[in-house]
N, C-alpha and C positions, 0 to 999 in steps of 0.2 A: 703618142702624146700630143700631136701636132692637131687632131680632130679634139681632142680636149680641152687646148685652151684657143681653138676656135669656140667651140661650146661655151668656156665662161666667157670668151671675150664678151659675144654676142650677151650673154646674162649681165655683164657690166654696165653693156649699152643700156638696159629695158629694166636693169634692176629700180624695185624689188623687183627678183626673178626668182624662180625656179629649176633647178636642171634634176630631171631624170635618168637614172639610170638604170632601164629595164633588162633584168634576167643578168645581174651581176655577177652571178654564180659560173653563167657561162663564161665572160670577158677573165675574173679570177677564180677557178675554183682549188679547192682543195689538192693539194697532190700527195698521193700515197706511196709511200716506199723508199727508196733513198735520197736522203735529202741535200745532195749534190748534183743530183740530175739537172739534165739540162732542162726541163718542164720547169720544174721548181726556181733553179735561179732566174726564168726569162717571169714568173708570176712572180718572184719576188721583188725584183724590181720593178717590176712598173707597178703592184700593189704601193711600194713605199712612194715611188714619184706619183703616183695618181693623189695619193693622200697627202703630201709635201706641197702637191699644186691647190687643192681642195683648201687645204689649211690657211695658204694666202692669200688668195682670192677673200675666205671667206672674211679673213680681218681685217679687208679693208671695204668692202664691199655686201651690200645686204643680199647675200646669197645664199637659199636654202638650200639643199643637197637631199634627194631621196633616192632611192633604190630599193628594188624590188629582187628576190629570190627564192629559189623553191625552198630552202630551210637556210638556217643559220649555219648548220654544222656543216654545210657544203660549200661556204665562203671561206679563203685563203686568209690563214692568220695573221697576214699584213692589213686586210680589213678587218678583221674581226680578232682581236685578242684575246687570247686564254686570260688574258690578267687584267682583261675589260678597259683597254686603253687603245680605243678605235674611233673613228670619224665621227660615225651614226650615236649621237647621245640617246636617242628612244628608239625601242626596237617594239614594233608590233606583230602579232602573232594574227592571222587573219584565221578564226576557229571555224569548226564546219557549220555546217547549216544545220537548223534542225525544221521536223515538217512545217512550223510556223514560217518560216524562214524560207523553207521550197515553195511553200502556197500562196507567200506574197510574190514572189519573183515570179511566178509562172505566172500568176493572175495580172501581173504589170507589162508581161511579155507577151502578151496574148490581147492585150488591153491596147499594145502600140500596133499590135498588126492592122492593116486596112482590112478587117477579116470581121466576118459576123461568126460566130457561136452559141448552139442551143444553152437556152436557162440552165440545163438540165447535164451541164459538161459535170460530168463525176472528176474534179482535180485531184479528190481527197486520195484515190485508186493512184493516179499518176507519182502523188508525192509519196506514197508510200513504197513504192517501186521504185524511187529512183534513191535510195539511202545512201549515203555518201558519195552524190553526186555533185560536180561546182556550178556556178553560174554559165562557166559554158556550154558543159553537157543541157541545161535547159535549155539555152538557147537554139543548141543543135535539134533538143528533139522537139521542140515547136517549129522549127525549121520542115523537121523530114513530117511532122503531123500536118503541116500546110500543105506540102508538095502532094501528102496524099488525100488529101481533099479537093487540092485543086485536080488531080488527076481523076478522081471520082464525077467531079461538075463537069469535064470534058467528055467524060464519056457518055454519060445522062443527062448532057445537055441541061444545067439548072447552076441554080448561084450556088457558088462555094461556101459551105459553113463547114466549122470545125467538132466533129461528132468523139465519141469516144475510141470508137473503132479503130480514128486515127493517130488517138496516141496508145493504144497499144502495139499495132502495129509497126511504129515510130519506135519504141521502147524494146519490141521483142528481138530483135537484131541489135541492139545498139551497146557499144561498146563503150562507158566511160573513160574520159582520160587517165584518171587513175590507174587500169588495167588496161591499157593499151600497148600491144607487143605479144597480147596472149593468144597463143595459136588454140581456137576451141574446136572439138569435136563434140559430135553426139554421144550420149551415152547414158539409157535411161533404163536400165537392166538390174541396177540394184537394189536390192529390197529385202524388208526381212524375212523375206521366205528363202532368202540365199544363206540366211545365217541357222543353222543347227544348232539346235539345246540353247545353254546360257541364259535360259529364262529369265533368272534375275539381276545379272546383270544388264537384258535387254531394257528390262522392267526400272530400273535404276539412268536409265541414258533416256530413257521415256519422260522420266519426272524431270531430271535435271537439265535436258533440252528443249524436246520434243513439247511437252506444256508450252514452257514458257517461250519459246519460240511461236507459237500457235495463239496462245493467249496473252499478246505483250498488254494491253490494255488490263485484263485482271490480274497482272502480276504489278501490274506500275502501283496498284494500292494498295497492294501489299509493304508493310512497312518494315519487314525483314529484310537481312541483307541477301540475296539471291546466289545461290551457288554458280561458277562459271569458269572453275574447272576441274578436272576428273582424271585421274591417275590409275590408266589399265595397267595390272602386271598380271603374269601368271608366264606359265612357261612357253620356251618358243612354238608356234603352230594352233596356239589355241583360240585363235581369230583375232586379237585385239588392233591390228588394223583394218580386219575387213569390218570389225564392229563401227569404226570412227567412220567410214566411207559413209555406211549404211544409213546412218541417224542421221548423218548431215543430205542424205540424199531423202531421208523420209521426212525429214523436216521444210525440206526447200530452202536449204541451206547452202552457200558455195563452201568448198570446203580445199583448203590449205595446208597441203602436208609438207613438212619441211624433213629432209635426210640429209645427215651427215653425211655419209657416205659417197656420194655424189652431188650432195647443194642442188636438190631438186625442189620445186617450190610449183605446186601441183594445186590447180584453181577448179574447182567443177559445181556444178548446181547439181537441179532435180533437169535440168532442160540441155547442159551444156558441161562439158568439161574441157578443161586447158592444162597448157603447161608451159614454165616458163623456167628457163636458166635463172638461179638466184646465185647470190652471192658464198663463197667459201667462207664459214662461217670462223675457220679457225685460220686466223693468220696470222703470220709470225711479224707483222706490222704493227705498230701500236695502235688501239684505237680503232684499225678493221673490224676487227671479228665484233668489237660493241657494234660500231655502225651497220652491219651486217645483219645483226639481232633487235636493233631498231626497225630499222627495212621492214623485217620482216611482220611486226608489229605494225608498222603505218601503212603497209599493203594490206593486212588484215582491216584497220578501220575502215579503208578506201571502199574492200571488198562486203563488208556487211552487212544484212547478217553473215555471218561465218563462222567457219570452223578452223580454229586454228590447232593444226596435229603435229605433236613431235615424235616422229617414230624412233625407236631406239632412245629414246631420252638418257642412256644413262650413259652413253658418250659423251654427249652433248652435255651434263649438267652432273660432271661427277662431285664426290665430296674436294670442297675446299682444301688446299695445303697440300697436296699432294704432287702435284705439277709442279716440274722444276722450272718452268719458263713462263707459269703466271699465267696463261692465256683461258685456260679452262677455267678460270678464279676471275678473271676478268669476263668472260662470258655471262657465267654464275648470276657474277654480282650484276648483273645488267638486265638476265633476266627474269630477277627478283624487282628489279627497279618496272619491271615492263608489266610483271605481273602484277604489282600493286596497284599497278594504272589501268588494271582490265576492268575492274569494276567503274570507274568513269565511260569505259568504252560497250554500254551496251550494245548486244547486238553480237558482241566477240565470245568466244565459249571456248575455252584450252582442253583440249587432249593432249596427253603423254602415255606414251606407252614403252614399255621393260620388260625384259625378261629378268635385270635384277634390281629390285628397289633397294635393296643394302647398301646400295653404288651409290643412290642422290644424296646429293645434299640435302640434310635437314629441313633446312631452312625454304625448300621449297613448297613442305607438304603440310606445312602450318597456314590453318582456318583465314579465307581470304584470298592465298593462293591458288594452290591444288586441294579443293576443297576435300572432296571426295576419294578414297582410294581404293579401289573396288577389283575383288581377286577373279580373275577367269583360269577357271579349274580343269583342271584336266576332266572330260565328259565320260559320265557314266554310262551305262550299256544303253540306255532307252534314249540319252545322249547321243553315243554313239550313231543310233538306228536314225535319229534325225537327220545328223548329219549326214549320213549317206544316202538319205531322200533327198536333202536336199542336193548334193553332188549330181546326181544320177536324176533329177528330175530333166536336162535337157539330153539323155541320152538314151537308149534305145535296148534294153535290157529284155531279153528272154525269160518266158516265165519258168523256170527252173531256178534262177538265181533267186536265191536266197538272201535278203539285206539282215533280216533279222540274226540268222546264223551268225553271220560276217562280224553285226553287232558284239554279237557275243562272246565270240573268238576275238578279238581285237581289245582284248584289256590292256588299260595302260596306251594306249595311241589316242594321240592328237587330231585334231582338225585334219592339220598339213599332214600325217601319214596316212589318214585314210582317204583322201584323196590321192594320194599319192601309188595307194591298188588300183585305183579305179583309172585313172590315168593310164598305168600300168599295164595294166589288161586292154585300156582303149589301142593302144598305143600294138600290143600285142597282136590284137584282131586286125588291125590296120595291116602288119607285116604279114598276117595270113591269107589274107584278100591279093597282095602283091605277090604272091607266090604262082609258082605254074604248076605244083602238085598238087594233089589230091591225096593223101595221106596224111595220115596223125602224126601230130609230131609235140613233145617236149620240151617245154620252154623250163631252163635250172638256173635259177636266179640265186643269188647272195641269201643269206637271213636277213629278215627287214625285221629291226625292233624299236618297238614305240621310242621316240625321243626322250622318256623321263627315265629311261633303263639306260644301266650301263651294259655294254657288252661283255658278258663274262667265260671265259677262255676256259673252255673246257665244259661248259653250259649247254645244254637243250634246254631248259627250265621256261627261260624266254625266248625260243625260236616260235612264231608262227609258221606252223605249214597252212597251206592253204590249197584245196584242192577246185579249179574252176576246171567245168568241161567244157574244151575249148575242139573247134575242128579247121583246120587248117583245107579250106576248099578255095576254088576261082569262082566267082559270084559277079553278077552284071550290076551295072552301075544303079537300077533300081533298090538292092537289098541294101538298106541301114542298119541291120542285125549287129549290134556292138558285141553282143556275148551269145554267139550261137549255142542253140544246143546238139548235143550228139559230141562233143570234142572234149578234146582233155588235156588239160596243163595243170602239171604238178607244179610250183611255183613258190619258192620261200625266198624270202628278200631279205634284204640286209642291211644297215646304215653303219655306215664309219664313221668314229666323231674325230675330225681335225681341227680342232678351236672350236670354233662356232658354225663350222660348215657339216654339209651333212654331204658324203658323196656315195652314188646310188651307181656300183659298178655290172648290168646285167650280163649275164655269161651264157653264151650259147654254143653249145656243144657243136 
């Protein structure tokens, strides 16, 4: 308090004055959880004395008061009132930029450099690339675009100009403030040659992304309201998260997956992927779990274009009324509040994906929100046969193996089961290669049944046998052979259903 009314004294002196107060958020922010803590009482007080001293100064003295913060809702309600009875009478909202907005700033920042630049600088490239970036990020990446020009004129001996070259290569590292803390890896492997069958629901995540991602310019004239988001269900295994990866990797889209389960919040493009700790969606604190569900929405805009995925959504957004402590109803209704606000946020595209839509709330899958609700079906034989090209295209198969067969026999299995043989047998071959004999031998596994069947006690009906000739030899480190021929494994599997888990117990004699 002793550095504050040093501050007004000094504004007494020189008034009219001004005092600033930058990044207020830090000095008082918000405190969560019990509201006796010692956090809490040491921000409550000085909140109430900062504002007690503010308030006198200001009536007798012409004293302005501004302050700056990253939102409103992350100021301590000693500043900031639920019941609108706080210091600050006008509050402004500083909105994003849009490219009109990026092409002025870069072209005045580029304008102050002691720096020459061809006629011929493509900025329009730059500002399109940098979509929900702030005034700093530009300034940074005309910074790192300088350095590598001037590094360029060092080495060629010539005067430094600013070419395009250099703000790409400025831009292709460069991390916005927005999403800074993201640990990124490479990862540029996905595609839709990973995905089997589902033709038309491919076909459907084409139109409703993929276009209009591709074409933002002939979609802007279009005077229809634009679909922008899509509700996968069908049962567990039959791709519908590895469908969200995919489109958002074939679009060149980052893409945003958010789980319950562990509050993972998963960032990746066509060039880059990341991952970041997010916040516990569901907390037993008032008010968390909405702010949690904002987050995740304002990191979406930061990130844009994007893909924003709710895996398991029907944890996350069960029917209303039913939760005795409110928190599920409170979430709900928050992110009905966030989805109405997607269509303002071009650029952002919702997936959700279930295995039971019975579970949502209504109120989510009404036109506007979750536009589209589109079934992934358990795959048909010819289904089937894709997918297991697809599995089996980075593995090393013997011409003996039969996939069509395999197809065939495999009625009723999923995505997840029938990777789930092939794994199986990889996994198999692997423990025959580590052996020291040379002899045939019998691998006797559980019964594996497609996930959409129940196990029925006293059943062969739905057992798969499956007979792969397998031979259990020492082989040198050259041979890749995943499925030799000459061997033999009798082999029938089996799934336990425990809740929702599937446990896969192999037994070897």
């Amino acid at each position: 308090m002793k550095l504050f009314t040093q501050a007004l004294s000094q504004c007494v002196y020189y008034q009219p004055a001004v005092i600033l107060f930058d990044d207020l958020d830090a000095l008082l922010p918000i405190c969560e959880g019990d509201e006796v803590s010692q956090d809490e009482l040491y921000h409550s007080r000085l909140g109430s004395h900062l504002v007690e001293l503010l308030e006198a100064y200001q009536s007798l003295h012409y004293i302005t008061v501004m302050a700056t913060a990253m939102s409103i809702h992350k100021l301590h309600s000693s500043i900031i009132s639920p019941r609108g009875q706080h210091i600050f009478k006008t509050i402004l909202d500083i909105p994003e930029m849009d490219k009109l907005d990026r092409l002025e700033i870069l072209s005045s920042i580029i304008s102050q450099k002691s720096f020459n630049s061809t006629s011929s600088l493509d900025l329009d490239t730059v500002v399109n690339r940098t979509e929900g970036y702030v005034i700093q990020d530009l300034v940074d990446i005309v910074d790192k675009a300088t350095f590598q020009s001037l590094r360029r004129s060092v080495v060629k001996r010539e005067h430094p100009i600013l070419l395009d070259q250099d703000f790409e290569e400025a831009i292709d590292n460069f991390v916005p403030l927005s999403l800074q803390g993201v640990q990124f890896f490479h990862d540029s492997s996905r595609s839709w040659d990973d995905v089997g069958g589902l033709k038309d629901v491919k076909q459907i995540l084409v139109e409703v992304l993929q276009w209009p991602s591709q074409y933002p310019d002939l979609y802007a004239q279009c005077p229809l309201r634009h679909q922008s988001g899509v509700l996968l269900y069908g049962a567990p295994g039959t791709g519908k998260t590895l469908l969200a990866g995919v489109v958002a990797h074939e679009c060149g889209l980052k893409f945003i997956s958010v789980k319950l389960a562990n509050a993972l919040v998963v960032l990746s493009s066509t060039a880059e992927d990341g991952e970041i700790e997010g916040p516990e969606l569901l907390s037993k604190y008032i008010g968390a779990s909405e702010e949690a569900v904002r987050n995740i929405f304002q990191k979406a805009q930061s990130a844009k274009p994007c893909v924003l995925f709710f895996d398991e959504f029907d944890s996350l957004a069960p029917r209303r009324g039913h939760d005795s402590t409110g928190v599920t109803d409170r979430v709900v209704n928050q992110l009905l509040t966030q989805l109405d606000g997607v269509e303002s946020l071009q650029g952002v595209w919702v997936i959700a994906a279930t295995s039971r839509p019975d579970l949502l709330d209504p109120a989510l899958l009404r036109p506007g929100r979750l536009d589209r609700a589109v079934l992934c079906p358990l795959p048909d034989e010819d289904d089937r046969l894709s997918i297991l090209q697809s599995l089996s295209r980075r593995l090393t198969l013997d011409a003996d193996v039969d996939l069509k067969q395999l197809a065939a026999s495999t009625k009723g299995f999923t995505g997840a089961d029938l990777q789930a043989i092939l794994y199986t047998a990889q996994l198999m071959t692997y423990d025959s290669k580590l052996s020291t004999s040379d002899e045939d031998m019998k691998y006797n596994l559980p019964d594996l049944l497609p996930f959409s069947e129940e196990p029925a006690s006293g059943s062969d009906t739905a057992v798969l046998s499956i007979t792969v000739q397998m031979r259990r030899y020492v082989t040198g480190a050259k041979d890749k052979t995943l499925l030799p021929r000459g061997s033999e494994m009798v082999g029938r599997m089996g799934s336990f259903h425990e809740g929702t888990k599937i446990i896969m117990s192999p037994t070897v004699p």
